[in-house]
C-alpha positions as CSV (number, residue, x, y, z in Angstrom):
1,X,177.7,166.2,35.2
2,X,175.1,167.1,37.8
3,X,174.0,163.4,38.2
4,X,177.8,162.9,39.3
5,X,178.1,166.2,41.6
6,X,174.5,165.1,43.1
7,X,175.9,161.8,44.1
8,X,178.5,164.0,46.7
9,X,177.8,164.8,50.3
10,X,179.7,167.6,51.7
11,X,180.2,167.8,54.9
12,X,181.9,170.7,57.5
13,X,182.6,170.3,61.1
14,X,181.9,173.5,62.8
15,X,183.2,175.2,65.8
16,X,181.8,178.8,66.3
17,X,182.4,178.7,62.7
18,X,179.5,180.4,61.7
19,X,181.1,183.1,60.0
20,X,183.7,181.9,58.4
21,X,181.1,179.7,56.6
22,X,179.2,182.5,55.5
23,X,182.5,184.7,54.4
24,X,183.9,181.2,52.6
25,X,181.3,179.4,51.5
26,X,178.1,181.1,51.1
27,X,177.5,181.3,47.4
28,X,179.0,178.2,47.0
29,X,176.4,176.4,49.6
30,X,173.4,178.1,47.8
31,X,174.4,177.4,44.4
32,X,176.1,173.6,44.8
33,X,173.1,171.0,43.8
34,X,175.4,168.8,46.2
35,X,173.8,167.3,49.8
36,X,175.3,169.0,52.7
37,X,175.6,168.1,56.4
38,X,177.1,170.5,58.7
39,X,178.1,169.1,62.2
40,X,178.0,171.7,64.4
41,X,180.4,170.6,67.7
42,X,178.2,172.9,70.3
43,X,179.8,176.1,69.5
44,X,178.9,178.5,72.1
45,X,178.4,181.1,69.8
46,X,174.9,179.8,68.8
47,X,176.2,178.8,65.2
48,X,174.0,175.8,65.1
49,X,170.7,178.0,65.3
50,X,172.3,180.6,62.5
51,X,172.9,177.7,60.3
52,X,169.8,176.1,60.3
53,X,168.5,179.9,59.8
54,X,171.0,181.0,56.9
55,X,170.7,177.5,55.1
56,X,167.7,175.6,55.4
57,X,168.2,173.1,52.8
58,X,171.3,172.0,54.7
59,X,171.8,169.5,57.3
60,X,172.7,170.8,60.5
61,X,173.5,168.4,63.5
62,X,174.4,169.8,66.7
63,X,176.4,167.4,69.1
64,X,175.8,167.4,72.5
65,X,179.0,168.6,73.8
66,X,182.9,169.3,71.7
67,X,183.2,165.7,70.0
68,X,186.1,166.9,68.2
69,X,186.9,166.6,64.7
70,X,187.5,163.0,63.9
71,X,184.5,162.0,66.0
72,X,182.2,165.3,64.3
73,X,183.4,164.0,60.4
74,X,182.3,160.4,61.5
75,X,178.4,161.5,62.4
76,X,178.8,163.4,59.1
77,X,179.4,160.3,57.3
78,X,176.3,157.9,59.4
79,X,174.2,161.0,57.9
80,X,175.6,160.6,54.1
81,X,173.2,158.7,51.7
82,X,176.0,159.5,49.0
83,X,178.7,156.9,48.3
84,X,181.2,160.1,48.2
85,X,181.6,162.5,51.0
86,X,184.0,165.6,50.5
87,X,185.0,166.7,53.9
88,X,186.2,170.5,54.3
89,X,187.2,172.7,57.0
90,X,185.5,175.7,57.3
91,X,187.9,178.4,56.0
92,X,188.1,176.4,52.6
93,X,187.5,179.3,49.4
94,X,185.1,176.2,48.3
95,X,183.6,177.0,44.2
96,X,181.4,174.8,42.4
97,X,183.9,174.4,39.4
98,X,186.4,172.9,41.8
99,X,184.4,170.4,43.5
100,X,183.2,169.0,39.7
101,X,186.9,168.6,38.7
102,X,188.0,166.9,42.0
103,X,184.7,164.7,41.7
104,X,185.0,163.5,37.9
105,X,189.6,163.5,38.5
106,X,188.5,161.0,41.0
107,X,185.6,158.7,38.8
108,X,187.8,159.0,36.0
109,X,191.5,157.9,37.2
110,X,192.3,154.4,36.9
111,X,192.7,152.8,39.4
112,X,190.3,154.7,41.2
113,X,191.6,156.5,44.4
114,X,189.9,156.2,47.8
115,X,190.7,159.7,48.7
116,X,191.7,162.3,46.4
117,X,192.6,166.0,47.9
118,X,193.3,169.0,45.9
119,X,195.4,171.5,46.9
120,X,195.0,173.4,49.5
121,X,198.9,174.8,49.3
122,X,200.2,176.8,46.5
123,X,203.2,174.9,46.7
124,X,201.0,172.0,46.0
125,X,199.6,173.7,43.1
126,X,201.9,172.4,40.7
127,X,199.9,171.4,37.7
128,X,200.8,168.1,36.7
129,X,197.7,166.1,37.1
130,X,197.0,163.7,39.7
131,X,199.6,162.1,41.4
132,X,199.9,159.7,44.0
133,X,200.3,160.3,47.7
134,X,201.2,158.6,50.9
135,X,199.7,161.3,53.1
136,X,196.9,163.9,52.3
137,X,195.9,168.0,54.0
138,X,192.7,166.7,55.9
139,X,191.9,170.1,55.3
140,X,189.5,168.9,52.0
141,X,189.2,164.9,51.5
142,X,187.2,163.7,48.8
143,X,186.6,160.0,50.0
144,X,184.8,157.0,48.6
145,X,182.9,155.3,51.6
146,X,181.8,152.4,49.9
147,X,185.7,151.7,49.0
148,X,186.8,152.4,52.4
149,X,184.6,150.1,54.5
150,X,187.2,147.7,55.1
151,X,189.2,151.0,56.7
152,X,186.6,152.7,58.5
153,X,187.0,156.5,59.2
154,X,188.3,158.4,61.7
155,X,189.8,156.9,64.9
156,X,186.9,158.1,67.4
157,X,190.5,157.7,70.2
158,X,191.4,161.1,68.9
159,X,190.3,164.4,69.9
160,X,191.9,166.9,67.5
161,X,194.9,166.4,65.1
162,X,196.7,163.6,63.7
163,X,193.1,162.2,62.5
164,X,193.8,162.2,58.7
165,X,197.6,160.8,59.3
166,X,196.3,157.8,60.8
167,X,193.3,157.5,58.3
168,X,195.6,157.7,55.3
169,X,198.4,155.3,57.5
170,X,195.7,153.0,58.2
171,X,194.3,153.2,54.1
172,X,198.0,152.9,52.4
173,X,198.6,149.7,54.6
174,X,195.1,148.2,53.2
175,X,196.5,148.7,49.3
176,X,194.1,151.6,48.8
177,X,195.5,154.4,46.2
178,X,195.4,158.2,48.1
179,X,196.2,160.9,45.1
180,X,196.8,165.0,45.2
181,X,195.3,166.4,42.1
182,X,198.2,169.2,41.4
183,X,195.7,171.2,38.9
184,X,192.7,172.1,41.2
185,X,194.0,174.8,44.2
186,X,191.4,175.5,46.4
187,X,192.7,178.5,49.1
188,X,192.7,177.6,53.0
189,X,192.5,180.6,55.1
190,X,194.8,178.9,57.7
191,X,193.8,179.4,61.8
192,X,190.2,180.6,60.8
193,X,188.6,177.7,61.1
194,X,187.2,179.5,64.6
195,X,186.7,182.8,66.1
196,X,190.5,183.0,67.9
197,X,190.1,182.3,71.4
198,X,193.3,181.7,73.5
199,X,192.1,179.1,76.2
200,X,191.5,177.3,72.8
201,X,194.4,177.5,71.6
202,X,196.1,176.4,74.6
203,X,193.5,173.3,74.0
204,X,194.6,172.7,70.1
205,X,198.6,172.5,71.4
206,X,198.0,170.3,74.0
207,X,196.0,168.0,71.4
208,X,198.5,168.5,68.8
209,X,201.2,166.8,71.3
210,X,198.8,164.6,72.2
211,X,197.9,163.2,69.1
212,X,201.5,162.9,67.5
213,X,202.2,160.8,70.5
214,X,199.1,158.7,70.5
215,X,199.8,158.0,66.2
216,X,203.9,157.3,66.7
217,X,202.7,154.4,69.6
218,X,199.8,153.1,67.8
219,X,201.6,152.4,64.6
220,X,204.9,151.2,66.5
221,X,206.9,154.7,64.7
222,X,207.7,156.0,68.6
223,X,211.3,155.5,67.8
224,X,215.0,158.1,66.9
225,X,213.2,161.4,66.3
226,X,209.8,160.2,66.9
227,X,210.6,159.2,70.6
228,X,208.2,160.7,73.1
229,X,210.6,161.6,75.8
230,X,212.6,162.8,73.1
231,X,210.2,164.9,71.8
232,X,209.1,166.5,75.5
233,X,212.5,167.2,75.9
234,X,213.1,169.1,72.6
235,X,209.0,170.9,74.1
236,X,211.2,171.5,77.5
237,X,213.6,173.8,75.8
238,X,211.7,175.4,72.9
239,X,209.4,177.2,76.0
240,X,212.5,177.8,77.9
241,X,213.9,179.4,75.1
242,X,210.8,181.1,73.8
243,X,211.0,185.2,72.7
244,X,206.9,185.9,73.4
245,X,204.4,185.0,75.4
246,X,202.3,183.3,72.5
247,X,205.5,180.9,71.6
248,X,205.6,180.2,75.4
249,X,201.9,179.1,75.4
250,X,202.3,177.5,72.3
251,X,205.0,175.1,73.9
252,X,204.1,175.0,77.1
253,X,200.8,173.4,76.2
254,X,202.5,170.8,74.1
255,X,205.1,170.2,76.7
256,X,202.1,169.4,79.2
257,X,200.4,167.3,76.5
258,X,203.4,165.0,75.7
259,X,203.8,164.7,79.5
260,X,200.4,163.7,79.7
261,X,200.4,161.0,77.2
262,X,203.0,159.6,78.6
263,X,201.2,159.2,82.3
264,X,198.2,157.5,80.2
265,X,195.8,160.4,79.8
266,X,193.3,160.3,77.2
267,X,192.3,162.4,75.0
268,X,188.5,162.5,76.5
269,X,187.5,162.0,79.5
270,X,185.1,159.2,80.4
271,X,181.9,161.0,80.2
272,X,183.4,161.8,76.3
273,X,183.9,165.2,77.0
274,X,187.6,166.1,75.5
275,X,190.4,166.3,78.1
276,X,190.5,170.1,79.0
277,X,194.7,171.4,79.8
């Protein structure tokens, strides 16, 4: 059993998310024989330098500016020497139990999945085994590198959102098997990922539009309810008819992130710092 948990890389991609680590994840990082590799996105909040302090054994690699998290979780896996990575957001309850029963779920199901998730919903927690999925939470992906080669990871085109819909589009179309084991509930803290900042957030909904758009176009879906004018128009009137300012925000920025897309803006800029509403 540990020769199978010590052949699992797991890697977090951190912004300012230095204490939600330590209030998730702090036992389970000191007592998990497992490699990790922390990606720290140059969170203002110095949590690169408390990382490295708090968790010496662990690999902590501060990017050079916000990469993002598709870009973050693919420098995660250049520094992996393990052929599984297990990718999990910050605010993950993580326990050393339930990473051993995702791990062997995944070496002993035939055929073997690519990516195997647990749940991370307790309306996903539904106890029959593993079952077979079309989409996965990228919230925790277990993922076999060495099967996904001829996938690749994440798209690097993305800033935030939509990276594990495309990932698991991109996987399903190349015959790989994606599965949900239904007995292993691990609890997300949802919108803790980060300390709450709301210039960021006004960032996250213009990336959320963004990246809906960008995933309907590339995979030729951008059609009925999926239509991007559509869609702005639907934005138009949810801030129109919004009852508080957060809701306002909240569409507002996706409103201006739709529009965006749709006049060819990217989701970073050319010097690969991420496009800024």
């Amino acid at each position: 059993m540990n020769e199978k948990i010590e052949d699992l890389t797991i890697a977090i991609v951190s912004y300012n998310s230095y204490s939600t680590i330590v209030d998730c994840m702090d036992a389970f990082i000191k007592e998990c024989p497992s490699q990790f590799v922390i990606v720290d996105n140059n969170s203002p909040d110095n949590s690169s330098e408390k990382l490295r302090a708090r968790y010496p054994g662990v690999k902590v690699i501060t990017s050079p500016n916000n990469i993002g998290y598709g870009r973050a979780a693919n420098l995660a896996a250049k520094h992996t020497t393990t052929r599984y990575l297990f990718l999990v957001n910050p605010d993950l309850k993580l326990t050393k139990e339930a990473t051993i029963n995702l791990l062997e779920g995944m070496l002993n199901t035939t055929p073997r999945p690519s990516i195997m998730a647990p749940a991370v919903r307790p309306e996903d927690h539904l106890n029959r085994g593993i079952e077979d999925r079309r989409w996965l939470i990228g919230a925790a992906l277990l993922m076999d590198l060495d099967a996904l080669e001829n996938v690749g990871l994440f798209d690097e085109k993305i800033f935030l959102f939509s990276e594990e819909t495309d990932l698991c589009y991109r996987a399903t179309k190349h015959g790989h098997r994606l599965a949900l084991d239904t007995d292993i509930y691990i609890q997300h803290l949802l919108g803790q990922s980060s300390t709450p900042d709301p210039k960021v957030d006004e960032l996250k909904n213009w990336h959320f539009a963004w990246s809906h758009m960008y995933f309907y176009q590339k995979h030729g879906l951008a059609e009925g309810k999926k239509n991007p004018h559509r869609i702005k128009a639907l934005y138009f009137i949810k801030w129109i008819a919004a009852t508080s300012a957060e809701k306002r925000l909240k569409y507002k920025s996706r409103l201006k992130g739709t529009s965006a897309y749709l006049r060819g803006q990217k989701a970073f800029n050319e010097n690969d710092t991420p496009y800024w509403p």
